[in-house]
SERO-880411 format. One record per residue (C-alpha): residue in three letters; chain; x, y, z. Coordinates in nm, 2 decimals. Example, Ala and Ser with C-alpha at 12.3 -4.5 7.8 and 13.67 -1.06 7.14 Angstrom:
@type: Ala; mol: A; east: 1.23; north: -0.45; up: 0.78
@type: Ser; mol: A; east: 1.37; north: -0.11; up: 0.71
This chain:
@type: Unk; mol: A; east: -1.39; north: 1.91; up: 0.64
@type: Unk; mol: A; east: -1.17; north: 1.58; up: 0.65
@type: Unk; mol: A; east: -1.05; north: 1.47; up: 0.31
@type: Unk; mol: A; east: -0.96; north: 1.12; up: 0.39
@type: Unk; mol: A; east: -0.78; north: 0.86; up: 0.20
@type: Unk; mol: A; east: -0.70; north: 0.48; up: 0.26
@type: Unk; mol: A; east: -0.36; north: 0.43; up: 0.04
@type: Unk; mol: A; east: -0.31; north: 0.07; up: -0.01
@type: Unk; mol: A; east: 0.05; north: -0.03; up: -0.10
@type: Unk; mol: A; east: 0.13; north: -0.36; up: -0.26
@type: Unk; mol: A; east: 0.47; north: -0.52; up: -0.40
@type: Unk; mol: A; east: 0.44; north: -0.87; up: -0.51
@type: Unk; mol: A; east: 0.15; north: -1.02; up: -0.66
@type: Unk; mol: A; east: 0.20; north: -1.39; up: -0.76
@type: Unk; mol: A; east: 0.07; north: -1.71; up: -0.75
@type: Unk; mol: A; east: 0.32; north: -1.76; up: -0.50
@type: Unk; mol: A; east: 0.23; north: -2.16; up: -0.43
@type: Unk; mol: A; east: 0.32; north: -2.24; up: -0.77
@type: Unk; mol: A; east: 0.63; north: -2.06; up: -0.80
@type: Unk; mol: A; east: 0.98; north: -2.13; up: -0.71
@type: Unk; mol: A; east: 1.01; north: -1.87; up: -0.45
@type: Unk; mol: A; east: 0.66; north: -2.00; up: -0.24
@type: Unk; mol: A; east: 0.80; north: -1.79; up: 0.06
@type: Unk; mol: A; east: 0.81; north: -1.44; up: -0.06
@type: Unk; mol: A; east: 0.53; north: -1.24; up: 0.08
@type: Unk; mol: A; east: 0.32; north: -1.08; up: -0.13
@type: Unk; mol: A; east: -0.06; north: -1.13; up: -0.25
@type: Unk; mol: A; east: -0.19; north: -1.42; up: -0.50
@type: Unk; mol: A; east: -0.37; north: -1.32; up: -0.75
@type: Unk; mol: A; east: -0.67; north: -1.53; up: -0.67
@type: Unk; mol: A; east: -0.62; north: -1.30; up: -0.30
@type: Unk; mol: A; east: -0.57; north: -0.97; up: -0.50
@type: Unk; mol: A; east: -0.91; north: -1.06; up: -0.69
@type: Unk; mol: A; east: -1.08; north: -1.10; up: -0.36
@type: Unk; mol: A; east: -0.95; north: -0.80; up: -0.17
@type: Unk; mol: A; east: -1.01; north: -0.57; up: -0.48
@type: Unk; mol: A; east: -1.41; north: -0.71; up: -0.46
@type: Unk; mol: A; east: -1.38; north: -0.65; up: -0.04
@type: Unk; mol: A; east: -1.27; north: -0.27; up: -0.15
@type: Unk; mol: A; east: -1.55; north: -0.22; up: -0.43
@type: Unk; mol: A; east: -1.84; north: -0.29; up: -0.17
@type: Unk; mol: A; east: -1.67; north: -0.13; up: 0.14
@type: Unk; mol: A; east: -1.50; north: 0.18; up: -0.10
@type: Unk; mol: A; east: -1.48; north: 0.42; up: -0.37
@type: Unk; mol: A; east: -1.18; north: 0.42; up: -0.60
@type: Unk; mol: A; east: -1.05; north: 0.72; up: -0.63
@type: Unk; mol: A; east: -0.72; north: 0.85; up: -0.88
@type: Unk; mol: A; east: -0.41; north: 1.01; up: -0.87
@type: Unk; mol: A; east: -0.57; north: 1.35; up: -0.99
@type: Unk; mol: A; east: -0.81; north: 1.32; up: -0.72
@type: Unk; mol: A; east: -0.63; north: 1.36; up: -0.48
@type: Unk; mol: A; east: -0.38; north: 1.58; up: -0.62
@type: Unk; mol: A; east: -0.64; north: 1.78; up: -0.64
@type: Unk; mol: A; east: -0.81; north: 1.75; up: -0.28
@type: Unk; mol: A; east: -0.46; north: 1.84; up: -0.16
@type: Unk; mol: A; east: -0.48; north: 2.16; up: -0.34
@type: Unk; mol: A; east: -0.84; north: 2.23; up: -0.22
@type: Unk; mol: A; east: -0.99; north: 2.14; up: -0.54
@type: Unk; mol: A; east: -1.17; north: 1.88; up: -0.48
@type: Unk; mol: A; east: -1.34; north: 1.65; up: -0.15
@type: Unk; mol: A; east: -1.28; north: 1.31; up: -0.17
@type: Unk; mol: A; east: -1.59; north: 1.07; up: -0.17
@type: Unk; mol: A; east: -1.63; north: 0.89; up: 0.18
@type: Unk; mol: A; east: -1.40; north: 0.58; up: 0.21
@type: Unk; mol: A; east: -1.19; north: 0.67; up: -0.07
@type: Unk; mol: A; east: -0.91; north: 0.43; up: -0.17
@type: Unk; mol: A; east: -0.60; north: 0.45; up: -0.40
@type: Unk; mol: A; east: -0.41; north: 0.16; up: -0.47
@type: Unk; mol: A; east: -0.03; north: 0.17; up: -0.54
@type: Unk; mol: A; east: 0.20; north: -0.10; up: -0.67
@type: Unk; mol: A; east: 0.60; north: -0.04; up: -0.56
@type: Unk; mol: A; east: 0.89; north: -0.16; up: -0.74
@type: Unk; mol: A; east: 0.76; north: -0.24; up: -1.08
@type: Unk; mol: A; east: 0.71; north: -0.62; up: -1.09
@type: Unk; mol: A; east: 0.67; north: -0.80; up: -1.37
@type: Unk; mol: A; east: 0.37; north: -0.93; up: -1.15
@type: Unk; mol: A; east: 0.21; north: -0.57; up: -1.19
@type: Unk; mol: A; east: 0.19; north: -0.62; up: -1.57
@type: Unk; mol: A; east: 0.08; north: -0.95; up: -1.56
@type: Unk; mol: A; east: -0.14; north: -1.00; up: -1.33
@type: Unk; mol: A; east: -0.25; north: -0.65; up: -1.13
@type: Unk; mol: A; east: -0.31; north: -0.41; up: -1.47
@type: Unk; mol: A; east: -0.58; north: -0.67; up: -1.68
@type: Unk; mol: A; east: -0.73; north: -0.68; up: -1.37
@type: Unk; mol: A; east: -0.77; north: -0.32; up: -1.29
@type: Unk; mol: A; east: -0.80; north: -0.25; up: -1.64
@type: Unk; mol: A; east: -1.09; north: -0.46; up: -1.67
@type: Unk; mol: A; east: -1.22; north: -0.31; up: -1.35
@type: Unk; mol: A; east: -1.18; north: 0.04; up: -1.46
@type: Unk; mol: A; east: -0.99; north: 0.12; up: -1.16
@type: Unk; mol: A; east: -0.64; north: 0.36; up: -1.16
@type: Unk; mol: A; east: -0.33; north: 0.24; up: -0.99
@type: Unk; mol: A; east: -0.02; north: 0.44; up: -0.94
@type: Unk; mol: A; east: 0.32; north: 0.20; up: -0.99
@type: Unk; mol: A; east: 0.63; north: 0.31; up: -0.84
@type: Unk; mol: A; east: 0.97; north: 0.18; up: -1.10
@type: Unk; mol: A; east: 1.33; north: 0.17; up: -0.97
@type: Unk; mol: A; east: 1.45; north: 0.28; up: -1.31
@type: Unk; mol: A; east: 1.83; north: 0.07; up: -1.23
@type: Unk; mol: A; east: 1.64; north: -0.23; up: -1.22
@type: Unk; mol: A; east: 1.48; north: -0.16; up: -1.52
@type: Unk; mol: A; east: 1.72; north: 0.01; up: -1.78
@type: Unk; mol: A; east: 2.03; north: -0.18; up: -1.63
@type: Unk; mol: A; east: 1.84; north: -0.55; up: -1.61
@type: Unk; mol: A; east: 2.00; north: -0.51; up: -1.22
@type: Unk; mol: A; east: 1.84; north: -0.71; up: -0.91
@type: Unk; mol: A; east: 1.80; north: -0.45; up: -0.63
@type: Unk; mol: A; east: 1.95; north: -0.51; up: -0.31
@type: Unk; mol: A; east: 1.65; north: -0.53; up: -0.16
@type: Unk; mol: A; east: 1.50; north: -0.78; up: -0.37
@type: Unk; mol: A; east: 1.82; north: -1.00; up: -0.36
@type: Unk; mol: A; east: 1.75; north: -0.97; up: 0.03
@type: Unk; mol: A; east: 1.37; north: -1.09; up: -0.03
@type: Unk; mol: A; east: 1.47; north: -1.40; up: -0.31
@type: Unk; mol: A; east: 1.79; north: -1.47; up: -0.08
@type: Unk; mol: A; east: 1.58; north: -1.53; up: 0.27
@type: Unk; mol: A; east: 1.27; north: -1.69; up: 0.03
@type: Unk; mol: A; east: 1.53; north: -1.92; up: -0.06
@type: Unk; mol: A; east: 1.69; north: -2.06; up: 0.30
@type: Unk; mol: A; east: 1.52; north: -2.28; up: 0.51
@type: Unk; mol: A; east: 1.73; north: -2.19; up: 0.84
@type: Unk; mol: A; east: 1.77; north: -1.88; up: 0.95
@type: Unk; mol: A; east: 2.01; north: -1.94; up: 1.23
@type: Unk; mol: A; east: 2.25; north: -2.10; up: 0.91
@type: Unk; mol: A; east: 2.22; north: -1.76; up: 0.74
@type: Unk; mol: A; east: 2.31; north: -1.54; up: 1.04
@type: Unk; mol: A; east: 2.58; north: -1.77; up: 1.11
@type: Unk; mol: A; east: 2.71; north: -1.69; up: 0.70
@type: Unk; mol: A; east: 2.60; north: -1.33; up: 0.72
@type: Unk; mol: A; east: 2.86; north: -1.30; up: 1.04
@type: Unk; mol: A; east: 3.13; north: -1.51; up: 0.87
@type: Unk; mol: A; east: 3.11; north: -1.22; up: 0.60
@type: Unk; mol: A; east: 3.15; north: -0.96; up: 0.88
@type: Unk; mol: A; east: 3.44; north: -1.13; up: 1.02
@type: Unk; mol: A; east: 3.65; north: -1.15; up: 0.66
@type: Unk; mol: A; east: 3.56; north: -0.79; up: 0.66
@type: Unk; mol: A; east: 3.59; north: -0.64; up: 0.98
@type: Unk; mol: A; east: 3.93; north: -0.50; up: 0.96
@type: Unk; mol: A; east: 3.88; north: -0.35; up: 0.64
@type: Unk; mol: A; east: 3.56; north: -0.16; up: 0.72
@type: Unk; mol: A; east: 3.66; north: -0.08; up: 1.10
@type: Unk; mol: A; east: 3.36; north: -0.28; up: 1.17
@type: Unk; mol: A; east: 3.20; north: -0.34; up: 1.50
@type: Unk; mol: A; east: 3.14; north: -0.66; up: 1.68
@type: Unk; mol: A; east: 2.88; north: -0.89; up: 1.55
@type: Unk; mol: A; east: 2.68; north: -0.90; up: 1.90
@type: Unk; mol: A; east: 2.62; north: -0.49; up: 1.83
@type: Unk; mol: A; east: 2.48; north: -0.51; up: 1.56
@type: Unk; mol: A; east: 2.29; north: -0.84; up: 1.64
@type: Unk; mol: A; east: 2.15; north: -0.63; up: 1.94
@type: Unk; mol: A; east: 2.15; north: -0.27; up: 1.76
@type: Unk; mol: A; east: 1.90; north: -0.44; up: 1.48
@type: Unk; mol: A; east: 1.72; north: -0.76; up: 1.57
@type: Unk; mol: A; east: 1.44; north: -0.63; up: 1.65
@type: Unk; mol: A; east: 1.06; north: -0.85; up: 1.52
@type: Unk; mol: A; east: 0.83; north: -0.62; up: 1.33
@type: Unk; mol: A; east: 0.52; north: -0.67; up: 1.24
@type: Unk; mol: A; east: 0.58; north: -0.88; up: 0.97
@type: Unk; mol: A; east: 0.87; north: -1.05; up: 1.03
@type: Unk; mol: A; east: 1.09; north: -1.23; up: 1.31
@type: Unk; mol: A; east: 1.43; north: -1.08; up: 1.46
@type: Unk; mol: A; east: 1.66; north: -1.27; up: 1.21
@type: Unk; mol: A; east: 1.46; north: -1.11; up: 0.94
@type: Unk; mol: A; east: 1.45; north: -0.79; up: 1.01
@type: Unk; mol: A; east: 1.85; north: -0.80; up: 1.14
@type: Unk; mol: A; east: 1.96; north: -0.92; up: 0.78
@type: Unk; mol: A; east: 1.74; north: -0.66; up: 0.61
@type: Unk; mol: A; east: 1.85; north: -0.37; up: 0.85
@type: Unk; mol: A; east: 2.20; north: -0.48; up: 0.84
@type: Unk; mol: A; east: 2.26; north: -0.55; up: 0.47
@type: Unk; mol: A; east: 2.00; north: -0.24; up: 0.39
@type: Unk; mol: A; east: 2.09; north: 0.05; up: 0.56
@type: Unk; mol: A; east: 2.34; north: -0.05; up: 0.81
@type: Unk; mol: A; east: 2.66; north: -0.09; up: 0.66
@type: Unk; mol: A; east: 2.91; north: 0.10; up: 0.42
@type: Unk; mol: A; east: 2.71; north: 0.07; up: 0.12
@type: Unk; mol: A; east: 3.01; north: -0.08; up: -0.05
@type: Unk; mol: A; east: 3.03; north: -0.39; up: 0.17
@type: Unk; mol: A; east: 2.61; north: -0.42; up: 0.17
@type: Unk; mol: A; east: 2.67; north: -0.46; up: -0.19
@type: Unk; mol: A; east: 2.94; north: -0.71; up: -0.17
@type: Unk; mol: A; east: 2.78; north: -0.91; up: 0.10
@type: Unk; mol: A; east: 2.45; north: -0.90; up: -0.06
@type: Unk; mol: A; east: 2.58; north: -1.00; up: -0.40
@type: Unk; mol: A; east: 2.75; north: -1.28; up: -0.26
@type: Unk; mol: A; east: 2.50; north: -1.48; up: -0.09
@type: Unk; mol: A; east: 2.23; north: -1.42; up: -0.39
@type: Unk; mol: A; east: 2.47; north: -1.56; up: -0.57
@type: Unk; mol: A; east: 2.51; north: -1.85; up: -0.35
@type: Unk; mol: A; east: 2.16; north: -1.92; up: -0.28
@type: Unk; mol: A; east: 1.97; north: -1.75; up: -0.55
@type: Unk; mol: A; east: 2.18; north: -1.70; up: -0.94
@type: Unk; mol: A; east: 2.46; north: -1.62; up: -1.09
@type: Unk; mol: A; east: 2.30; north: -1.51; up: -1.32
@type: Unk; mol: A; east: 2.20; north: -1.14; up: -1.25
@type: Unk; mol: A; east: 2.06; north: -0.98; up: -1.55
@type: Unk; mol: A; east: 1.87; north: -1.29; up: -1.65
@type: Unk; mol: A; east: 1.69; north: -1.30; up: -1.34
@type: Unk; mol: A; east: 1.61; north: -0.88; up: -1.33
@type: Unk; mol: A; east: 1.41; north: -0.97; up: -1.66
@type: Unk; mol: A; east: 1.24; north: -1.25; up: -1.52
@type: Unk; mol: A; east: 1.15; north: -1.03; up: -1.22
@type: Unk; mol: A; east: 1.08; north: -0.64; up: -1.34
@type: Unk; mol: A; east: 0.87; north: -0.46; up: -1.56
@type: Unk; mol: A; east: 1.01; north: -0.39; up: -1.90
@type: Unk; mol: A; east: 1.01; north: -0.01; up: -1.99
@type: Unk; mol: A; east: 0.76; north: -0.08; up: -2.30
@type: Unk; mol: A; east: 0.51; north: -0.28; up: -2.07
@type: Unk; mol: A; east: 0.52; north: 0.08; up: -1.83
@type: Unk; mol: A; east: 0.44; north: 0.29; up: -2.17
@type: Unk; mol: A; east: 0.12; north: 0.02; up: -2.21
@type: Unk; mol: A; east: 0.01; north: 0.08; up: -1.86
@type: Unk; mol: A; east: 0.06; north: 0.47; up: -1.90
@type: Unk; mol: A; east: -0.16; north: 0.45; up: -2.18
@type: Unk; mol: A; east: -0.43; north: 0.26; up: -2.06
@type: Unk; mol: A; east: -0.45; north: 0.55; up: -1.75
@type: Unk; mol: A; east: -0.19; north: 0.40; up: -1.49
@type: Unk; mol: A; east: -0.05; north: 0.63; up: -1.31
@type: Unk; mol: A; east: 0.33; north: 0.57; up: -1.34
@type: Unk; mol: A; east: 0.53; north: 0.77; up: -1.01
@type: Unk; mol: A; east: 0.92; north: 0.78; up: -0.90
@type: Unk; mol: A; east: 1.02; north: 0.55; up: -0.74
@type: Unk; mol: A; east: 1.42; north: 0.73; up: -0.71
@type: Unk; mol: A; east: 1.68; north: 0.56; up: -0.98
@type: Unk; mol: A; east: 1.87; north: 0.37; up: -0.70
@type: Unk; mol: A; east: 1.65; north: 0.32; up: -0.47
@type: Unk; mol: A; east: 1.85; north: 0.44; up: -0.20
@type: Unk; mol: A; east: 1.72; north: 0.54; up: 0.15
@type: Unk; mol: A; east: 1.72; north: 0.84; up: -0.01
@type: Unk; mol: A; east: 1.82; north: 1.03; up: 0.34
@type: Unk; mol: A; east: 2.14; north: 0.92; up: 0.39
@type: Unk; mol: A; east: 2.24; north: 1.09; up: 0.08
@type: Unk; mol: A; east: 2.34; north: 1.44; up: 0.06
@type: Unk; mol: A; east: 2.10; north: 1.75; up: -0.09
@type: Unk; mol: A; east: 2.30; north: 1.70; up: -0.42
@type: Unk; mol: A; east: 2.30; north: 1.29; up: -0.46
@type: Unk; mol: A; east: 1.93; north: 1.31; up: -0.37
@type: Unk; mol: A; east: 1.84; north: 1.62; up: -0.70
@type: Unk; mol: A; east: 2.04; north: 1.35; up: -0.92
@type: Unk; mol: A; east: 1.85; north: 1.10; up: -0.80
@type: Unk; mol: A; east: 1.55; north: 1.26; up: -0.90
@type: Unk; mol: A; east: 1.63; north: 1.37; up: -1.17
@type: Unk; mol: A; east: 1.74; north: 1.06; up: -1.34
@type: Unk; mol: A; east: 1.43; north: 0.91; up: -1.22
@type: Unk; mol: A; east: 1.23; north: 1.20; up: -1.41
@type: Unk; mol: A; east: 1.39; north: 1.13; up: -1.69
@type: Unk; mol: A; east: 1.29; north: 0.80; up: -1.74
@type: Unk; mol: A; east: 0.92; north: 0.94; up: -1.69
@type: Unk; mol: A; east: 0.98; north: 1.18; up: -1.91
@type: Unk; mol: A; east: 1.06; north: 0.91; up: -2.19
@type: Unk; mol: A; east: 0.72; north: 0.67; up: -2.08
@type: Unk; mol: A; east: 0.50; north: 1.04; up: -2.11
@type: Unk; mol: A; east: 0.46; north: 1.12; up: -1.78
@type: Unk; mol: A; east: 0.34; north: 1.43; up: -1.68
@type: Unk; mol: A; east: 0.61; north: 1.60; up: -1.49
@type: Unk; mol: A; east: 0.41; north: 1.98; up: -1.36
@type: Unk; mol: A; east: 0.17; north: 1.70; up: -1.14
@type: Unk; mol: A; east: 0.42; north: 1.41; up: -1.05
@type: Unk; mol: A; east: 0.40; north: 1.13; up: -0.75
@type: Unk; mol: A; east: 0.69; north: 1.00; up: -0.54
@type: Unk; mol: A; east: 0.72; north: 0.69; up: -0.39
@type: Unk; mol: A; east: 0.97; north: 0.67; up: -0.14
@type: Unk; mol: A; east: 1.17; north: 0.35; up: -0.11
@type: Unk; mol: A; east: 1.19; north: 0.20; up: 0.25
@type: Unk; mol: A; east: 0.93; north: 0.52; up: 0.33
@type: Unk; mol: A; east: 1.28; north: 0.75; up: 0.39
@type: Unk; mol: A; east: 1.31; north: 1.13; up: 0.30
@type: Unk; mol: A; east: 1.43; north: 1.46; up: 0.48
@type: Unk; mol: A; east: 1.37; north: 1.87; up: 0.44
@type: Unk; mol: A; east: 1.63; north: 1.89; up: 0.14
@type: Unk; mol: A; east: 1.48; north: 1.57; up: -0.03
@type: Unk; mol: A; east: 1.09; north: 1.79; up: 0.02
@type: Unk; mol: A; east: 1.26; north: 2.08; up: -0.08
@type: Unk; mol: A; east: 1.42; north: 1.90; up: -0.41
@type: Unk; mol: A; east: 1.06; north: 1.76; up: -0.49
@type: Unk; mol: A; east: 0.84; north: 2.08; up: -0.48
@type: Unk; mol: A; east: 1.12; north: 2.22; up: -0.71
@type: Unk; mol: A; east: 1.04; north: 1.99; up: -0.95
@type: Unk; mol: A; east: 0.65; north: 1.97; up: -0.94
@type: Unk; mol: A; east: 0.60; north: 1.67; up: -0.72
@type: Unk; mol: A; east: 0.22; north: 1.74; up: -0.58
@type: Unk; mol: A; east: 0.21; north: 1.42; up: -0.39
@type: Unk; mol: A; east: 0.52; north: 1.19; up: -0.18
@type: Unk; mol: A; east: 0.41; north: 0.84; up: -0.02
@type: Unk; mol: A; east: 0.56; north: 0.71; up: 0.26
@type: Unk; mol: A; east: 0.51; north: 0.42; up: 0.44
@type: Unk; mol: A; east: 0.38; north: 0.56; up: 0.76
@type: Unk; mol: A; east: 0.06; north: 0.31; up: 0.85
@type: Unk; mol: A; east: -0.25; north: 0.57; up: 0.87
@type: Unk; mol: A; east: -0.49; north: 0.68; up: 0.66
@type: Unk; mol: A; east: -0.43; north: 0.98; up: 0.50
@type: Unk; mol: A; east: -0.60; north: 1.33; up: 0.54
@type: Unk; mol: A; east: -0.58; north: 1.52; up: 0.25
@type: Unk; mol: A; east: -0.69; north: 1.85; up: 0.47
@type: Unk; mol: A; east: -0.41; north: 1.82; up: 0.70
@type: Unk; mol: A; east: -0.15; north: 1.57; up: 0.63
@type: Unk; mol: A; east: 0.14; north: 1.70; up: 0.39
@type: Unk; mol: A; east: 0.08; north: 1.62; up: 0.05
@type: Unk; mol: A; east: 0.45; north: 1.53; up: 0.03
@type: Unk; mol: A; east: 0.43; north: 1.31; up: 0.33
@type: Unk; mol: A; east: 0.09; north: 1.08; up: 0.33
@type: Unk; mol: A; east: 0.09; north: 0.76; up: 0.49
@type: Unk; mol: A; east: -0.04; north: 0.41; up: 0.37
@type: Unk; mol: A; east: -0.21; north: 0.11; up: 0.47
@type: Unk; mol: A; east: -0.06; north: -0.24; up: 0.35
@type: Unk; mol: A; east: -0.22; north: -0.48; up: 0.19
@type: Unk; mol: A; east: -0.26; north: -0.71; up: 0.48
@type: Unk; mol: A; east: -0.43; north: -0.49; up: 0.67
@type: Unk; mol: A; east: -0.74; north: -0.55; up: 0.44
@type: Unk; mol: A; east: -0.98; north: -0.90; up: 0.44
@type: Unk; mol: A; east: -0.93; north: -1.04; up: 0.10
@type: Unk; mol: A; east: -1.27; north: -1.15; up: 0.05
@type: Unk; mol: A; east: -1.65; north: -1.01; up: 0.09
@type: Unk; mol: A; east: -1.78; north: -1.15; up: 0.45
């Protein structure tokens, strides 16, 4: 019988008019409170264990099951997402970089998201983002900067060529040693200098995780890094885990019936292999499906985002 699942996946959740990054994407709260009330009439709730448990043949799903999942452990989550969901009586799982949080570092990514919330023309920051390729070209045996202009701008869904060719480019794309430098530079040109101050301001402390644990959160790996965690090699990928796993550990997590998140959706066989090893029962990626517990891997279940949902009762 089908065992189906609608996974939402969030990140930020803000009153992003009012704050001084108005063009990061993400939910407002006054949004979150509306979707959550569309999902209550249109779906059952359903938990981790639930489906941990459908996935082991345990246990059928309700119809229209949901499970909502928060990535990257925003201060947002604590602030605005768990009294709300608390209140509600509903579970969701949050996915923590633990870097970001034990170092007070801002991940690339999110230096990415606060640098391009933070310029107004695009075509000024590709023009930068290429001057850095140029001073670094010989140094890094780079390639020209119309291949990979025309190897990664390419529009998604959600965002427009330039977008998605500093992302792809300053994510994945190049040396991670010159992604870093490159990236560091221009959040500290547009964004801070200040680095710690703003991981603070922006992530989860590791005592607001322990609250949300104990008030039933479900609190998942999210890697240490968060690396594309395929690009590494079997052994990089086991200390990844495993230094994630150790921060859950310390916060009480139950590590025989564990949940991964991964970041940018990226994994391989030896990363699978790595996880069942440990007792991971369940791996999200960011495949856009719903999942079926009955056929879909349990290490591999895709998600819906948030904007694919109305954010209000019609």
């Amino acid at each position: 019988m089908p065992n189906k699942c609608t996974i939402v996946m969030y990140h930020y959740v803000r009153e992003l008019p009012y704050t001084r990054y108005p063009a990061i994407k993400g939910r407002t709260v006054t949004d979150f409170r509306g979707q959550l009330e569309y999902l209550a009439k249109n779906y059952t709730f359903v938990r981790a264990a639930d489906l941990i448990a459908a996935a082991q043949g345990e246990q059928q799903l309700p119809e229209n099951a949901v499970w909502l999942t928060f990535d990257d452990a925003y201060a947002d989550h604590y602030a605005n997402v768990f009294p709300i969901l608390d209140t509600m009586g509903i579970e969701g799982a949050f996915f923590p970089p633990v870097k970001a949080i034990v170092n007070h570092e801002v991940l690339d990514v999110n230096k990415i998201h606060f640098v391009l919330a933070s310029v107004k023309d695009l075509t000024a920051l590709i023009v930068e983002v290429n001057h850095q390729l140029d001073l670094n070209r010989e140094e890094f045996s780079l390639e020209s900067n119309d291949y990979y202009w025309q190897k990664l701008a390419e529009a998604s869904r959600f965002d427009p060529a330039e977008v998605i060719f500093v992302k792809r480019l300053l994510q994945v794309e190049l040396p991670e040693e010159l992604r870093r430098k490159i990236t560091s530079a221009l959040f500290a040109e547009y964004v801070s200098e200040n680095e710690a101050a703003f991981s603070r301001e922006l992530y989860m402390s590791k005592d607001q995780m322990c609250c949300m644990h104990r008030h039933g959160m479900t609190i998942g790996s999210h890697g240490y890094d968060h690396y594309w965690l395929d690009s590494l090699t079997p052994e990089k990928q086991a200390q990844e885990i495993d230094r994630s796993l150790e921060f859950l550990r310390e916060i009480g997590v139950d590590l025989s019936a564990w949940v991964m998140c991964y970041p940018y959706g990226a994994r391989n066989g030896s990363l699978l292999s790595i996880l069942r090893e440990r007792g991971c029962k369940l791996g999200l990626t960011t495949e856009v499906r719903v999942a079926d517990l009955a056929s879909d891997n349990a290490l591999e279940l895709p998600r819906m985002d948030t904007n694919d949902f109305a954010i209000k009762c019609i």
